[in-house]
N, C-alpha and C positions, 0 to 999 in steps of 0.2 A: 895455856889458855883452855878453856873448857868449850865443850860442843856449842854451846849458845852461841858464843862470842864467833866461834867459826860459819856456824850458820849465818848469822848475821850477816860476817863478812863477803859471803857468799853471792846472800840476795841484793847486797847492795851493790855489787860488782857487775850480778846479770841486768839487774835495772839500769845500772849507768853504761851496760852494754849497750843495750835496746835502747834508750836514749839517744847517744851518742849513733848508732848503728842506724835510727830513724834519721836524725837531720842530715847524719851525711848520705844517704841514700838520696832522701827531696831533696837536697842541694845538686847532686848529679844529674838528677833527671831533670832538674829545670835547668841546667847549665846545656845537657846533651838537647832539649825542647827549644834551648835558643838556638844551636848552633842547626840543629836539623829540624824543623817546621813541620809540623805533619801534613801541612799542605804547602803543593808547589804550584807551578803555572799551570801544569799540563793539566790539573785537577781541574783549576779553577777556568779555564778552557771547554774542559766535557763539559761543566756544570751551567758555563753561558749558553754552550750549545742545546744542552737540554732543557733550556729557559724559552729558546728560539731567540737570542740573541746571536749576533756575529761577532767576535771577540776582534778587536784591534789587538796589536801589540802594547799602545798606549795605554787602551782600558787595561790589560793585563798589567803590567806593570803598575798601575795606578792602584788595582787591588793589591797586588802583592807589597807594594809599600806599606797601605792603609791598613793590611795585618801586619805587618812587620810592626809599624808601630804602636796599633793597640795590644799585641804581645809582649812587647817589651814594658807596658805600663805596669804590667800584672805581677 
């Protein structure tokens, strides 16, 4: 085989590297973003209280569903 033919095989290998190396990376991190939420109760708790609201356990819970499920549309 001569240089060309090897070079060639080369660059098409690091392309289907980086390829293949991108979707399976975003497929991880959106697999590990469903299982761990980057927001939890506790957060969304501070952030009533810094509203001046008083957070029920209800209200919470009714937040954290209503991102669980516009999370999971995406």
């Amino acid at each position: 085989m001569s240089t060309g033919v090897w070079v060639l095989i080369v660059i098409i290998a690091l392309v289907g590297g980086f390829v293949a190396g991108f979707f399976a990376a975003r497929k991880y991190m959106e697999d590990y973003l469903k299982k761990n939420p980057p927001i939890n109760e506790q957060m969304i708790k501070s952030m009533m209280l810094q509203m001046g609201q008083k957070p029920s356990e209800k209200k919470l819970h009714q937040m954290m569903t209503a991102m669980k499920l516009n999370y999971g549309k995406k």
